[in-house]
PDB file of N, CA, C, O and CB in Angstrom:
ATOM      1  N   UNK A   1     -89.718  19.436 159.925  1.00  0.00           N
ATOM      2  CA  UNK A   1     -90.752  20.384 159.593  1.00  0.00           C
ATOM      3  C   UNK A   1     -91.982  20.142 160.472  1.00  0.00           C
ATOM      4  O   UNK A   1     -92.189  20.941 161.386  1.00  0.00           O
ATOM      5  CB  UNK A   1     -91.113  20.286 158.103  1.00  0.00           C
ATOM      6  N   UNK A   2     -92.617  19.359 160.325  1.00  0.00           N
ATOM      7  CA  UNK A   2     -93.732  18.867 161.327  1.00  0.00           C
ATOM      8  C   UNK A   2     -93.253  17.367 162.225  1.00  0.00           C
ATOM      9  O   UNK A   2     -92.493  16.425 162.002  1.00  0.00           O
ATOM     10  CB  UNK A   2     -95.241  18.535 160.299  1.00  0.00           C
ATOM     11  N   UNK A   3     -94.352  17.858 163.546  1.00  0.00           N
ATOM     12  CA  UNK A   3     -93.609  16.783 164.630  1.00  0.00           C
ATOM     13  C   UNK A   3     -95.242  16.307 165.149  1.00  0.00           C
ATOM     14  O   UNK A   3     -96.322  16.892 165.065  1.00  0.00           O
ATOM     15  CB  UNK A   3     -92.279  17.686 166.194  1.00  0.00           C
ATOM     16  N   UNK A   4     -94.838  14.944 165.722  1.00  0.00           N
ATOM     17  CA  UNK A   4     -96.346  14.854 166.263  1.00  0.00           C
ATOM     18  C   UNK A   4     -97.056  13.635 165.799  1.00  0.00           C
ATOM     19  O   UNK A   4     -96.367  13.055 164.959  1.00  0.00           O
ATOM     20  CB  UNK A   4     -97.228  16.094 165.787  1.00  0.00           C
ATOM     21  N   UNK A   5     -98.086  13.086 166.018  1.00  0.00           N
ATOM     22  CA  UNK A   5     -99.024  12.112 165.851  1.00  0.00           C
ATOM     23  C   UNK A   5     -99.943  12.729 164.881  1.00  0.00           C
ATOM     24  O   UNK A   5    -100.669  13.566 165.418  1.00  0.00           O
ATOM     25  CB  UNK A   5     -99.671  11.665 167.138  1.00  0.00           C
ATOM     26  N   UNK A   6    -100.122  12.586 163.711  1.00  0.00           N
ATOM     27  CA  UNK A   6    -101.300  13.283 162.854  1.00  0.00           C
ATOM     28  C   UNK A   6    -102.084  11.588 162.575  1.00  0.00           C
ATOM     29  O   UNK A   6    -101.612  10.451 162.597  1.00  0.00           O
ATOM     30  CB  UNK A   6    -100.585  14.395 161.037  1.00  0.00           C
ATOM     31  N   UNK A   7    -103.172  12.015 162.376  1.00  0.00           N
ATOM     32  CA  UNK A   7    -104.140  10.533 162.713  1.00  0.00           C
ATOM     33  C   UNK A   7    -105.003  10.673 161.494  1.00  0.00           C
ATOM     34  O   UNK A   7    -105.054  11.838 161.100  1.00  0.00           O
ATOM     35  CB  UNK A   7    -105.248  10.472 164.390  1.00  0.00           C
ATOM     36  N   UNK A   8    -105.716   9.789 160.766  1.00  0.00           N
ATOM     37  CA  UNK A   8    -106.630  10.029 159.410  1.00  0.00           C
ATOM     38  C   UNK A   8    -107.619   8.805 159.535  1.00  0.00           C
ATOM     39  O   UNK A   8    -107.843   8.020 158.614  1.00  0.00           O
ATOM     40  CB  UNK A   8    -105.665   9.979 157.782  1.00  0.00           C
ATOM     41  N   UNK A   9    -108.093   8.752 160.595  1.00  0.00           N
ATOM     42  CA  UNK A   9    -109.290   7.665 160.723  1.00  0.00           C
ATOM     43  C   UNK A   9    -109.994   7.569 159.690  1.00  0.00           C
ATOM     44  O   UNK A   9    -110.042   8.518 158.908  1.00  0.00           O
ATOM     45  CB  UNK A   9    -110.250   7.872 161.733  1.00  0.00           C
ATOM     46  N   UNK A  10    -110.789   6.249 159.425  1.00  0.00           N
ATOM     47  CA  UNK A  10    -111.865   5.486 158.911  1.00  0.00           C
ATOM     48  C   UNK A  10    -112.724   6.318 159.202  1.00  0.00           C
ATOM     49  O   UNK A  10    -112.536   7.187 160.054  1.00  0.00           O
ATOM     50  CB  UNK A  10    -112.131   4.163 159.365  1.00  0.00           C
ATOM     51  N   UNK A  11    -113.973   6.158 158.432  1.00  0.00           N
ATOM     52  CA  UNK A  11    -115.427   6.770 158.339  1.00  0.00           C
ATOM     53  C   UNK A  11    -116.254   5.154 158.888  1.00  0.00           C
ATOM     54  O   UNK A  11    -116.832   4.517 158.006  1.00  0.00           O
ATOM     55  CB  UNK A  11    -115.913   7.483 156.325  1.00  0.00           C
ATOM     56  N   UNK A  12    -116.254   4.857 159.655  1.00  0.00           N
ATOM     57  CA  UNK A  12    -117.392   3.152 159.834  1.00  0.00           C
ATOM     58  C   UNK A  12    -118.872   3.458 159.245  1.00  0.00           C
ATOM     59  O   UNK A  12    -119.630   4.388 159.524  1.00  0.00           O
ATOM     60  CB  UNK A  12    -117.791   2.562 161.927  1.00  0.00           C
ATOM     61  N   UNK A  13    -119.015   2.545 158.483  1.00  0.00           N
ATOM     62  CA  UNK A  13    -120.275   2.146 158.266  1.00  0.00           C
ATOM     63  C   UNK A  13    -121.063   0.873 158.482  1.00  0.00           C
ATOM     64  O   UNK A  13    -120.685  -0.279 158.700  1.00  0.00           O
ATOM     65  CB  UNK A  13    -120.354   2.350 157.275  1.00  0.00           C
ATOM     66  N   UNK A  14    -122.320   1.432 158.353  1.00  0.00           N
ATOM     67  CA  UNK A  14    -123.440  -0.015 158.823  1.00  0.00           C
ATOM     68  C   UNK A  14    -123.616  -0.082 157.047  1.00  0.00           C
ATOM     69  O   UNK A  14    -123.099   0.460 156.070  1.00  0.00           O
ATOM     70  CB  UNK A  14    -125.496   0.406 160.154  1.00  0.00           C
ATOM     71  N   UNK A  15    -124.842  -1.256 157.375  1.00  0.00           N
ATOM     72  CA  UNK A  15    -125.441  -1.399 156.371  1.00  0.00           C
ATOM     73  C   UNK A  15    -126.195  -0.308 154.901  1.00  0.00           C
ATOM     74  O   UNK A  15    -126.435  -0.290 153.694  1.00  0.00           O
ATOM     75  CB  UNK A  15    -126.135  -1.998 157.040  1.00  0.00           C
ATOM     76  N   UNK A  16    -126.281   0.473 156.204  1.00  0.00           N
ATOM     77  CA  UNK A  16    -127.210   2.128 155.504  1.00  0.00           C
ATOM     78  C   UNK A  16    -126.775   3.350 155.234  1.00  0.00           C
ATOM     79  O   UNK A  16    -127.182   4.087 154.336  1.00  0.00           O
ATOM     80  CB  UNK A  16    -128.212   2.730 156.334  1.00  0.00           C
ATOM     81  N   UNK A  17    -125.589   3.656 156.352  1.00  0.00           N
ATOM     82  CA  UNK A  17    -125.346   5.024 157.080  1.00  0.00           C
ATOM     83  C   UNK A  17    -123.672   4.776 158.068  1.00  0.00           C
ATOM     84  O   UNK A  17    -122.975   3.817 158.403  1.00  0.00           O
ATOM     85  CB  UNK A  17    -127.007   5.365 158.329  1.00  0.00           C
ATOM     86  N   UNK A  18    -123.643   6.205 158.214  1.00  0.00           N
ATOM     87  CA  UNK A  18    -122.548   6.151 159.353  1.00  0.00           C
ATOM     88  C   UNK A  18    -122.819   5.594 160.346  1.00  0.00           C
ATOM     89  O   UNK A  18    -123.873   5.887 160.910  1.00  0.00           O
ATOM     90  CB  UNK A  18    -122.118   7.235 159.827  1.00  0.00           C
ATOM     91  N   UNK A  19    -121.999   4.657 160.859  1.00  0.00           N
ATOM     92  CA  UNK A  19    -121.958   4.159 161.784  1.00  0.00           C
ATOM     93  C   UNK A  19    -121.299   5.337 163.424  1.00  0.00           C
ATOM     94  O   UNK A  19    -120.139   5.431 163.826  1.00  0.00           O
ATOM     95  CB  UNK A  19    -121.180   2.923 161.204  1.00  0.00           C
ATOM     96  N   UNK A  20    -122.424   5.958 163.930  1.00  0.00           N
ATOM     97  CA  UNK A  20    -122.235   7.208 164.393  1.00  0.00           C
ATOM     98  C   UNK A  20    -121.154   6.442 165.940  1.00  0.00           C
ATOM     99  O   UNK A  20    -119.995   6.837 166.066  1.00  0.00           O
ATOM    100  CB  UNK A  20    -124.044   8.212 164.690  1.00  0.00           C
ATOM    101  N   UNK A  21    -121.495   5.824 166.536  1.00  0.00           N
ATOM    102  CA  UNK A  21    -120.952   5.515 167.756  1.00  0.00           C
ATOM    103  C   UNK A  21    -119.770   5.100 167.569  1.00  0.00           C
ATOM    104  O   UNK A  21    -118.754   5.524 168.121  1.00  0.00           O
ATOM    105  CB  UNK A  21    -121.613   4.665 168.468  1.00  0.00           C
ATOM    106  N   UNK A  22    -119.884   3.971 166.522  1.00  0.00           N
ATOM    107  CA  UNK A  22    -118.077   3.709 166.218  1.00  0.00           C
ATOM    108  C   UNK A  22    -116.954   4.686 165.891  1.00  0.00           C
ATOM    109  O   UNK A  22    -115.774   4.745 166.239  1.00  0.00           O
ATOM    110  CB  UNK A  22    -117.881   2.888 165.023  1.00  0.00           C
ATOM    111  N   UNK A  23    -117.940   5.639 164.883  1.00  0.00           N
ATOM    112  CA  UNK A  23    -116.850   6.900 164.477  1.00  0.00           C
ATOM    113  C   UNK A  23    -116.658   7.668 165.587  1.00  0.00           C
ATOM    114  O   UNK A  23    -115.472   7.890 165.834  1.00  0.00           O
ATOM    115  CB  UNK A  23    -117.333   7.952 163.301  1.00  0.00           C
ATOM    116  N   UNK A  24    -117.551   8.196 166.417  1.00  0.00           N
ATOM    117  CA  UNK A  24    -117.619   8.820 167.890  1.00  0.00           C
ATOM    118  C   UNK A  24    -116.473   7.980 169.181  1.00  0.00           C
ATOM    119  O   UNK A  24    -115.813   8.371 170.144  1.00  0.00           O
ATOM    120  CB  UNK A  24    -119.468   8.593 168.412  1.00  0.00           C
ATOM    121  N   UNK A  25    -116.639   7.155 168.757  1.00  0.00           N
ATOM    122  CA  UNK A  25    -115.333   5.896 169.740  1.00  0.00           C
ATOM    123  C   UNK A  25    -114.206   6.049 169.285  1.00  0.00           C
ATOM    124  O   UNK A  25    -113.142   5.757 169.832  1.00  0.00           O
ATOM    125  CB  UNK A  25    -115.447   4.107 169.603  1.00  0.00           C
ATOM    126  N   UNK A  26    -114.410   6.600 168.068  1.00  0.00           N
ATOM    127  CA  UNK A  26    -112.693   6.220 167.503  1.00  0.00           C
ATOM    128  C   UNK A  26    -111.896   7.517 167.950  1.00  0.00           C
ATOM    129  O   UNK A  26    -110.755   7.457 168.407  1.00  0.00           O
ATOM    130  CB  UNK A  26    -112.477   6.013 165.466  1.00  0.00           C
ATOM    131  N   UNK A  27    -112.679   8.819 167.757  1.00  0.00           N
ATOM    132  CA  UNK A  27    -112.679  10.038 168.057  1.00  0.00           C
ATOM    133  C   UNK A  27    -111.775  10.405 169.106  1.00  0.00           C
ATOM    134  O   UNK A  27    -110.694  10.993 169.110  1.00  0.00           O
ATOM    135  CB  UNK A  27    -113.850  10.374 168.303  1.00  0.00           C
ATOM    136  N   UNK A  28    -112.841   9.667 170.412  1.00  0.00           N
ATOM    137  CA  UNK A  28    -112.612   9.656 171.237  1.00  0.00           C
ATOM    138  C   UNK A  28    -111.206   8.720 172.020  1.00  0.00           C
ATOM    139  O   UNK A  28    -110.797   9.112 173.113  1.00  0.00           O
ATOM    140  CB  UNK A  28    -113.686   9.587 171.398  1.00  0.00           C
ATOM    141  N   UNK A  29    -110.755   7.860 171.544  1.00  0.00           N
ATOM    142  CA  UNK A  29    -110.011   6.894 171.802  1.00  0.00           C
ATOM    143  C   UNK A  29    -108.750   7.725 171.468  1.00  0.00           C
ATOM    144  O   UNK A  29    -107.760   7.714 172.199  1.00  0.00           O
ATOM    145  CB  UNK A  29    -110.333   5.561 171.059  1.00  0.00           C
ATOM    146  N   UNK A  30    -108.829   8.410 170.387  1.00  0.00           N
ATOM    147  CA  UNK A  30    -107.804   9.626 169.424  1.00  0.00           C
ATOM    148  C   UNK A  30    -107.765  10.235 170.119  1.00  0.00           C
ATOM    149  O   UNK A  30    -106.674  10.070 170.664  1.00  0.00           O
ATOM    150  CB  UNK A  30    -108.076  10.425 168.165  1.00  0.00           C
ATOM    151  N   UNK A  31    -108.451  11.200 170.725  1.00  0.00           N
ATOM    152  CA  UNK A  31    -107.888  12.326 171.585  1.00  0.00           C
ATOM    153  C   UNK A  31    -107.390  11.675 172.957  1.00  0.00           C
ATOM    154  O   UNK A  31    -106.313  11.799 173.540  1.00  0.00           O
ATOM    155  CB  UNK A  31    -109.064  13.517 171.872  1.00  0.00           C
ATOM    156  N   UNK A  32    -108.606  10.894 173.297  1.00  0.00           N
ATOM    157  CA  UNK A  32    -107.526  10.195 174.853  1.00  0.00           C
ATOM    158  C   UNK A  32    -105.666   9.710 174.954  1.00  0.00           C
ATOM    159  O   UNK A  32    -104.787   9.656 175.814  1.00  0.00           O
ATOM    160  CB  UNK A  32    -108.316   8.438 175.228  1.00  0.00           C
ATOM    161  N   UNK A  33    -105.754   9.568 174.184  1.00  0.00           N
ATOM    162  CA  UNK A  33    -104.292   8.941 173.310  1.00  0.00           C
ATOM    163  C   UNK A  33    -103.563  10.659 173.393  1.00  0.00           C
ATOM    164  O   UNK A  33    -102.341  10.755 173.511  1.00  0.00           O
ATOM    165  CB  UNK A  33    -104.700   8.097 171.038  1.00  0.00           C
ATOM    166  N   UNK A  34    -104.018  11.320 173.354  1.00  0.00           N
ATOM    167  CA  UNK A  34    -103.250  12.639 173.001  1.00  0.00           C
ATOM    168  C   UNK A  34    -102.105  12.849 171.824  1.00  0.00           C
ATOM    169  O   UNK A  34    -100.968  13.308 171.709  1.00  0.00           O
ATOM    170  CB  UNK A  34    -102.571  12.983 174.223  1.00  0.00           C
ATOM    171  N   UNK A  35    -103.253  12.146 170.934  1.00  0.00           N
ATOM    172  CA  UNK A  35    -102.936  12.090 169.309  1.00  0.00           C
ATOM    173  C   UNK A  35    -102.804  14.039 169.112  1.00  0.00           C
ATOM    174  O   UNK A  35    -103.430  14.911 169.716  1.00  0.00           O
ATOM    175  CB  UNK A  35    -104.678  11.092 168.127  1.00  0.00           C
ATOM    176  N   UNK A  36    -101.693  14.174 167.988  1.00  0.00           N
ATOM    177  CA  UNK A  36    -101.829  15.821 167.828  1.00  0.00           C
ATOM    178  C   UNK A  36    -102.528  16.267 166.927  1.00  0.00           C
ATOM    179  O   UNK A  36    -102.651  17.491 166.925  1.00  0.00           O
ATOM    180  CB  UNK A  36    -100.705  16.522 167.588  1.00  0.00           C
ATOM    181  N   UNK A  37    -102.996  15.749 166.212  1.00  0.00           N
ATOM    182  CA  UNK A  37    -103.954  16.050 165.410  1.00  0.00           C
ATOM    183  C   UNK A  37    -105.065  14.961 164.339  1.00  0.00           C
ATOM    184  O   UNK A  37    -104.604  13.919 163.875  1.00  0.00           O
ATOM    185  CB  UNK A  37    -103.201  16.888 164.730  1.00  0.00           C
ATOM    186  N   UNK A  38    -106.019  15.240 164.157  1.00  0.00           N
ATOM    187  CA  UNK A  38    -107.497  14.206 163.673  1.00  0.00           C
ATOM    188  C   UNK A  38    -107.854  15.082 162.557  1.00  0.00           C
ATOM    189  O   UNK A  38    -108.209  16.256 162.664  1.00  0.00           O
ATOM    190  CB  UNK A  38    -109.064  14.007 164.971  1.00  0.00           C
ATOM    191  N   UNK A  39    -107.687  14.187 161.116  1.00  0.00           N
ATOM    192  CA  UNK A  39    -107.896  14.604 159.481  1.00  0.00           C
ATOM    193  C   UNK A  39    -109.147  13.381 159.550  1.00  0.00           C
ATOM    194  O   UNK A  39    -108.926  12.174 159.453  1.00  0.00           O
ATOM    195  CB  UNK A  39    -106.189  14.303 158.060  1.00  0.00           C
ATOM    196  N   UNK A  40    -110.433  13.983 159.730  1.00  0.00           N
ATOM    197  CA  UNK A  40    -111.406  13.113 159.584  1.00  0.00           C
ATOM    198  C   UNK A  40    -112.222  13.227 158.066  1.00  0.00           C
ATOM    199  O   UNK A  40    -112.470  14.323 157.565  1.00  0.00           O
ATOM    200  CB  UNK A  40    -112.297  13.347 160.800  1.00  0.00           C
ATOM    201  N   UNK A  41    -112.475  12.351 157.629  1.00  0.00           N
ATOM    202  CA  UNK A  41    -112.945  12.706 156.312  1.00  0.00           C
ATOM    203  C   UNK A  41    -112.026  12.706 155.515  1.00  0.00           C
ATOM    204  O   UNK A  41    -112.470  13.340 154.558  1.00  0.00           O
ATOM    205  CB  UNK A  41    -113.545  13.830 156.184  1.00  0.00           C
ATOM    206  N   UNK A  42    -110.708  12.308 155.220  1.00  0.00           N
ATOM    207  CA  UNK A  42    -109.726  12.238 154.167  1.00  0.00           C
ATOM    208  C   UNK A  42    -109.869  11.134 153.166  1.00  0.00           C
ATOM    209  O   UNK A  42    -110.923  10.509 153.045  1.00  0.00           O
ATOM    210  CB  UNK A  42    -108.454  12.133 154.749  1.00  0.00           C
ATOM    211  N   UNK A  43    -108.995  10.942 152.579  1.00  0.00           N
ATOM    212  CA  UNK A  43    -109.026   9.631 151.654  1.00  0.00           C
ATOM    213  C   UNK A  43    -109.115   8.344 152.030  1.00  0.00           C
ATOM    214  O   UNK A  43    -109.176   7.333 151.330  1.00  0.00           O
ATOM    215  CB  UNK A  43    -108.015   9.526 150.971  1.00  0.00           C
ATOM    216  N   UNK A  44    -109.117   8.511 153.563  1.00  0.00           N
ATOM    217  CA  UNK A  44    -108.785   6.974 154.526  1.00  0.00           C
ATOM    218  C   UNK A  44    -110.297   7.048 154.860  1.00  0.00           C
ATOM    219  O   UNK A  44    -110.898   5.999 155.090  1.00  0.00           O
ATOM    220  CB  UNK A  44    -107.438   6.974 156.233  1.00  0.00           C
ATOM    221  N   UNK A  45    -111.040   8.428 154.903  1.00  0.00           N
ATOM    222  CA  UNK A  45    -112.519   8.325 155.300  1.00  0.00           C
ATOM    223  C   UNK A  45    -113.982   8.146 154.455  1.00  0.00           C
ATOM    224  O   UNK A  45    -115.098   8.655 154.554  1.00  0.00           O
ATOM    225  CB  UNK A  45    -112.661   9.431 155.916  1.00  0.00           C
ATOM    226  N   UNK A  46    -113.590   7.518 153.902  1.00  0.00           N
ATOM    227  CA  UNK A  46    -114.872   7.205 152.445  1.00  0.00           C
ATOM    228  C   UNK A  46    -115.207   8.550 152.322  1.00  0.00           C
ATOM    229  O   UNK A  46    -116.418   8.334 152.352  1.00  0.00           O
ATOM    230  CB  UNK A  46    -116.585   6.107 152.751  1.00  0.00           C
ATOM    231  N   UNK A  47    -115.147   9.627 152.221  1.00  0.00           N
ATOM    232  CA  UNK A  47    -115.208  10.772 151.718  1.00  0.00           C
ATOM    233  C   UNK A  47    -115.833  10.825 150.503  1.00  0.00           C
ATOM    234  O   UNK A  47    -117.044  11.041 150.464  1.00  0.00           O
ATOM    235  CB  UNK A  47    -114.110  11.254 151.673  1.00  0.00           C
ATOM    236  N   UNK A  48    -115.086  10.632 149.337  1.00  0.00           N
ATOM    237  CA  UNK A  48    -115.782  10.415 147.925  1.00  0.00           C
ATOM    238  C   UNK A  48    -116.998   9.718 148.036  1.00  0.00           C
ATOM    239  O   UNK A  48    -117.768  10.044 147.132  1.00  0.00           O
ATOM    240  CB  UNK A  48    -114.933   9.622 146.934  1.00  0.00           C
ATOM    241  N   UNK A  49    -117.530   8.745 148.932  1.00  0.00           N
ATOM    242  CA  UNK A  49    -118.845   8.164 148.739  1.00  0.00           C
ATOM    243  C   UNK A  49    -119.799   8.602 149.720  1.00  0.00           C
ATOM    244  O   UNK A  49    -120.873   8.000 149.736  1.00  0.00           O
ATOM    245  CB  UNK A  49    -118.794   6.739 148.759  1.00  0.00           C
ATOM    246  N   UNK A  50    -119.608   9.578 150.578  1.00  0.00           N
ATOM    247  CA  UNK A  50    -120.715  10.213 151.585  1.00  0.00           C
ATOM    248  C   UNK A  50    -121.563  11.549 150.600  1.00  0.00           C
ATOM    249  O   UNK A  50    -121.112  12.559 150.060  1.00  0.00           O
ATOM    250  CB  UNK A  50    -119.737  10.984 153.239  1.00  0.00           C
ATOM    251  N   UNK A  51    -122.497  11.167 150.662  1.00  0.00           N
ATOM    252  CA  UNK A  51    -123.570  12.597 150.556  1.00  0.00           C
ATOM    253  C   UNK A  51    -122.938  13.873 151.315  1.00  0.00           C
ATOM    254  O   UNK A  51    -122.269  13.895 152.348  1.00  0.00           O
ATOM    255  CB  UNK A  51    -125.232  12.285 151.408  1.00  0.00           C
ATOM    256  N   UNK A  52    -123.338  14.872 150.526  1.00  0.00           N
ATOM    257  CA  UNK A  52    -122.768  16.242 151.620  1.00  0.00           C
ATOM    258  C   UNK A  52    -123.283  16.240 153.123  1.00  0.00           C
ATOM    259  O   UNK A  52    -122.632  16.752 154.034  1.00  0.00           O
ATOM    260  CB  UNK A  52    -123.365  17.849 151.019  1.00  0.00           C
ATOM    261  N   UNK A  53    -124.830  15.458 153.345  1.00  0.00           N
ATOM    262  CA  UNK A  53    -125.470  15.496 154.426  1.00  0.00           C
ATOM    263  C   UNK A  53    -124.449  14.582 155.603  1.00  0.00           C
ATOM    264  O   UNK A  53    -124.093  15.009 156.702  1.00  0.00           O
ATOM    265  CB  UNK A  53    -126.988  14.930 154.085  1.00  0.00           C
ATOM    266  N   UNK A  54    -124.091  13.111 154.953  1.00  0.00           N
ATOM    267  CA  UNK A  54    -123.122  12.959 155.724  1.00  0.00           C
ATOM    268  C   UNK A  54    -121.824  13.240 156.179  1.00  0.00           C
ATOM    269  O   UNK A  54    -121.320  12.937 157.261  1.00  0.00           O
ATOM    270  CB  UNK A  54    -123.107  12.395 155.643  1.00  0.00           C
ATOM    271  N   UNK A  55    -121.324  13.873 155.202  1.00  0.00           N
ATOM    272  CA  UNK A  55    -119.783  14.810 155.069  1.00  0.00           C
ATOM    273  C   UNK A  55    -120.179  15.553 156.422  1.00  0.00           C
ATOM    274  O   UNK A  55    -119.702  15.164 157.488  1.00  0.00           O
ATOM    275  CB  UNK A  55    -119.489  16.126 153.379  1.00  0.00           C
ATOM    276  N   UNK A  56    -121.203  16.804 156.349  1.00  0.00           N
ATOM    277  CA  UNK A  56    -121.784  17.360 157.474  1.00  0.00           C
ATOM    278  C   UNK A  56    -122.173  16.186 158.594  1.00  0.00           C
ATOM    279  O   UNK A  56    -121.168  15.958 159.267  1.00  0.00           O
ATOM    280  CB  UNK A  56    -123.035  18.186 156.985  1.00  0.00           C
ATOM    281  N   UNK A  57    -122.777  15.749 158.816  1.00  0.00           N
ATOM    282  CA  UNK A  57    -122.855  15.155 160.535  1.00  0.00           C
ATOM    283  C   UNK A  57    -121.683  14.542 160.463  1.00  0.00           C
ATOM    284  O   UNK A  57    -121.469  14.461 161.673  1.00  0.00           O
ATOM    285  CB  UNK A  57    -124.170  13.979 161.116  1.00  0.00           C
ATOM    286  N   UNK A  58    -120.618  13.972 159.887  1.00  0.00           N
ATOM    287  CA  UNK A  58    -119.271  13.316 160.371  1.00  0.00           C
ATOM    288  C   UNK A  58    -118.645  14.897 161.195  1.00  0.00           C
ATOM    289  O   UNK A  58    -118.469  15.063 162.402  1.00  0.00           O
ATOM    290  CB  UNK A  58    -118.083  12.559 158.719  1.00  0.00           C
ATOM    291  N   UNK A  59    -118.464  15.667 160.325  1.00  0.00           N
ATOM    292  CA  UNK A  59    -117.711  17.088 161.110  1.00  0.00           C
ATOM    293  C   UNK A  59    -118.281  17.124 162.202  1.00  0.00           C
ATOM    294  O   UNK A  59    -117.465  16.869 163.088  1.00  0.00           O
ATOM    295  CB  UNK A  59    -117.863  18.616 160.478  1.00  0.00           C
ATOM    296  N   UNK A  60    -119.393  17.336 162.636  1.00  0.00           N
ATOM    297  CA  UNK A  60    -120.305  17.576 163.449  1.00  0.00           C
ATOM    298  C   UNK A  60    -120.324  16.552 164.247  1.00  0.00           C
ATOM    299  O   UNK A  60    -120.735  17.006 165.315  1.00  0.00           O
ATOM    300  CB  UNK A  60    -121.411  17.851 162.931  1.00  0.00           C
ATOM    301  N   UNK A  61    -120.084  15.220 164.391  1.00  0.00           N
ATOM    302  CA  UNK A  61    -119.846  14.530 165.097  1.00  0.00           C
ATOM    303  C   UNK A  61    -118.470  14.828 165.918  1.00  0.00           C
ATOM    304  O   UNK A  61    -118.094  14.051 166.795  1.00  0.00           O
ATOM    305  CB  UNK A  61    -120.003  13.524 164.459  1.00  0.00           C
TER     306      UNK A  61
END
């Protein structure tokens, strides 16, 4: 039914906040890889504990 690399990265955090560069590295490391698809924000991505504000800049990242 489905074929392919589907990927569900981590959300990194610091002490405070998203850890924007690490999540941006990982991103990036994912597509270089020519992963087929990136579920960011899932159950693997602390999701349940981000504010909507961060839910929004993770997408947006």
């Amino acid at each position: 039914m489905f074929t392919g690399l589907s990927t569900f990265p981590l959300t990194p955090m610091n002490e405070t906040e998203i850890d924007e560069p690490a999540f941006s590295g990982i991103i990036s490391r994912l597509a270089d890889a020519g992963v087929d698809s990136i579920s960011a924000l899932g159950s693997t991505g602390s999701y349940a504990y981000l504010t909507r504000e961060e839910r929004k800049r993770v997408a947006q990242l």
